[in-house]
C-alpha positions in Angstrom: 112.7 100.2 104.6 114.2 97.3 103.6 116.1 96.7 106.6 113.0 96.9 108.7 110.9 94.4 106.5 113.7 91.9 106.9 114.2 92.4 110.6 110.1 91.8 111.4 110.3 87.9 110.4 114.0 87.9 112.3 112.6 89.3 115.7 109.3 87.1 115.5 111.3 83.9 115.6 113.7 85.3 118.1 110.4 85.8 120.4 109.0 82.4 119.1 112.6 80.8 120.1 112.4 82.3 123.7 108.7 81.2 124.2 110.0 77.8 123.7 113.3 77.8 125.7 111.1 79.2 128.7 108.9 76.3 128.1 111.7 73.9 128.3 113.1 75.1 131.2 109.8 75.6 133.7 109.9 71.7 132.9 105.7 72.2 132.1 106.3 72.3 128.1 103.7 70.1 125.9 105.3 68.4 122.9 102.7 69.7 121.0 102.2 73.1 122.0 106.6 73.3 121.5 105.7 72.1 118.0 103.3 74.5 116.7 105.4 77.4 118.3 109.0 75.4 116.2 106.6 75.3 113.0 105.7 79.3 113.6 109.5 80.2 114.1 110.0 77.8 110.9 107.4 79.8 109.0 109.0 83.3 110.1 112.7 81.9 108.8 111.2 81.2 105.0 109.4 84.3 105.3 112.8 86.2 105.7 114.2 84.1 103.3 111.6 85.2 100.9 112.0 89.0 101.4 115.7 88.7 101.7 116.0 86.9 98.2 114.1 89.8 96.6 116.0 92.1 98.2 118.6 90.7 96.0 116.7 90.7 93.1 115.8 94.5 93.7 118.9 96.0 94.4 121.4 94.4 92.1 123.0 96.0 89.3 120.8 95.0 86.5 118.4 96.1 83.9 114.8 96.1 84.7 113.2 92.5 83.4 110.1 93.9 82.0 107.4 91.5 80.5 103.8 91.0 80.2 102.4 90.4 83.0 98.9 90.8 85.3 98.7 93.4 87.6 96.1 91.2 89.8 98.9 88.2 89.8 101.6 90.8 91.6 99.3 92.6 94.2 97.8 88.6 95.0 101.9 87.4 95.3 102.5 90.8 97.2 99.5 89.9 100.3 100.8 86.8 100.6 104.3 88.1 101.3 102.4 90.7 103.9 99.6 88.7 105.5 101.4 87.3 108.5 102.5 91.0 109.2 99.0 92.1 109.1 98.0 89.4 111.5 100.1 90.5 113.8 99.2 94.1 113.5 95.0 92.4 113.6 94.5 94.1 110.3 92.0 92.9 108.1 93.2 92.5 104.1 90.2 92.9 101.3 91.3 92.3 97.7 88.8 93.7 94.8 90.6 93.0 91.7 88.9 94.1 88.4 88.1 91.2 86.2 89.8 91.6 82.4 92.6 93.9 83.3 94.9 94.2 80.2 98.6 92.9 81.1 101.2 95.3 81.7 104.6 95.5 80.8 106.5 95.9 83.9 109.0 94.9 85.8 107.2 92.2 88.6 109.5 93.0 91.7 109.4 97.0 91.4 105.9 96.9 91.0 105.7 94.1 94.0 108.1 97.0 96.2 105.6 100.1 95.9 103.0 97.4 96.9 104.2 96.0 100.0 105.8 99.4 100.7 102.1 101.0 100.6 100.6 98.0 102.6 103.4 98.7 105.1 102.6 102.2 105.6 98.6 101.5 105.6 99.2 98.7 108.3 101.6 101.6 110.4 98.9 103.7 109.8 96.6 102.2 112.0 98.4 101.5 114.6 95.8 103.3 116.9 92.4 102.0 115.1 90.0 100.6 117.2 91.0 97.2 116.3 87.8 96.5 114.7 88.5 99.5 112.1 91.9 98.3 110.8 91.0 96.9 107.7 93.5 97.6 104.3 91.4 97.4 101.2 93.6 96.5 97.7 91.8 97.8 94.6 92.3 97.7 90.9 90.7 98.4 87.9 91.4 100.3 84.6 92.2 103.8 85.1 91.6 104.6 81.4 92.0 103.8 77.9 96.1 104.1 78.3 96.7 102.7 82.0 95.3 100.4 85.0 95.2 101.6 88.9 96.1 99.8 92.0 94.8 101.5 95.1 95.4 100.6 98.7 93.1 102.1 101.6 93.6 102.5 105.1 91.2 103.3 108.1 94.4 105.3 110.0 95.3 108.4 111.2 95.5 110.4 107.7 98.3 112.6 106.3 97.7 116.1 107.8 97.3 118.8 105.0 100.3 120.8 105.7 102.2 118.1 105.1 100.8 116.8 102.2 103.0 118.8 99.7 106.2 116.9 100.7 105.2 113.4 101.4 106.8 112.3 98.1 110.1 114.4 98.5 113.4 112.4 99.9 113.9 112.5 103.5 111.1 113.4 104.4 109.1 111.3 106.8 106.9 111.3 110.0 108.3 108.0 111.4 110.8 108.3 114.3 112.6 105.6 112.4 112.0 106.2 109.1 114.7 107.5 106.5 111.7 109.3 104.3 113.1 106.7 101.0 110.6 104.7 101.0 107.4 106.7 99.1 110.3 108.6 96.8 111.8 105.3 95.7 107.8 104.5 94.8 107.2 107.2 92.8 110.3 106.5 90.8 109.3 103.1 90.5 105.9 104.2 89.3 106.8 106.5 87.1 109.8 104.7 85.3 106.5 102.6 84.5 104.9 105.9 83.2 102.5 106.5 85.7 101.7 108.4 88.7 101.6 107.9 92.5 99.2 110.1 94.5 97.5 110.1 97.9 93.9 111.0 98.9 92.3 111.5 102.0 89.3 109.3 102.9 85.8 110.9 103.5 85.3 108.6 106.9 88.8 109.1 107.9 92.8 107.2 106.8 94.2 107.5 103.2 94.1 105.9 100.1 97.0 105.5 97.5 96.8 105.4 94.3 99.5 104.6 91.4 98.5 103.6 87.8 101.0 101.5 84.9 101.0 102.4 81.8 99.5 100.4 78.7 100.6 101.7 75.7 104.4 99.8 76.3 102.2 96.6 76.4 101.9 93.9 74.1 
């Protein structure tokens, strides 16, 4: 999973890079259009910078950093980290965070990994919407008295009943590429912050996943 977030920015400046060398060479370039297509591939470097750093951050040896914090403030970090992947995927992004939430006491990059690993899956997911359909919708809101829920909605193709049961168990996956980690690792993630991680199909068709954090470790 990781592999493949870092390797998107990578391969969108390689194809930004060649654009421009094939400009250079037919001799018909314009200085400005070779500038916005340098600023792009500039844009795509600091993105993989960004991912690769918390990478680092999420995989070394250390103990989780939890602290107060606002759920609203990670899943608003998260898109930004995600938006240019869901341009180039034309899927829409609508954020309906719940005003007042109590903080949380969690640990910012786990929580900001089940998020973008959800928004990766809803974006895959959609792959064959009618481009005017692909639309991700971020949600949260207080669950109940003892936790707050993030849910993230996708117009795609659905998760199939029978296959349902396992979707959560390691190496199990539908991708051709896929290891089957990445919704395991999640759920661990969720519930080392004692709560839950579930999927629900949509009445008019894709998924939506749900995960709640706990409250009663908060300040």
């Amino acid at each position: 999973m990781l592999a493949h977030q870092i390797n998107q920015p990578l391969s969108a400046a390689i194809n930004y890079t060649r654009s421009c060398l094939r400009r250079l060479k037919s001799g018909n370039s314009d200085p400005g259009t070779l500038i916005e297509i340098m600023e792009q591939v500039s844009q795509e470097n600091a993105r993989a910078g960004v991912i690769i750093q918390r990478v680092r951050e999420f995989v070394k040896m250390r103990e989780p950093n939890r602290a107060p914090t606002n759920v609203n403030s990670i899943v608003e970090e998260t898109l930004s980290l995600m938006r240019s992947e869901a341009v180039k995927h034309n899927v829409a992004i609508a954020f309906e965070p719940a005003a007042g939430l109590p903080q949380v006491n969690a640990d910012r990059v786990m929580v900001e990994q089940v998020i973008m690993n959800l928004l990766k899956n809803g974006i895959e997911a959609m792959h064959d919407t009618p481009a005017k359909q692909r639309e991700l919708r971020v949600r949260t809101e207080l669950n109940d008295a003892n936790s707050v829920r993030v849910s993230v909605c996708d117009h795609g193709h659905g998760i199939p009943a029978d296959l349902a049961d396992n979707l959560f168990q390691p190496f199990f996956t539908t991708k051709r590429e896929g290891m089957g980690l990445g919704l395991n690792i999640c759920r661990s993630i969720v519930e080392f912050h004692g709560g839950t991680l579930w999927a629900m199909p949509n009445p008019d068709g894709g998924s939506t996943f749900h995960f709640t954090l706990s409250l009663e470790s908060a300040p």
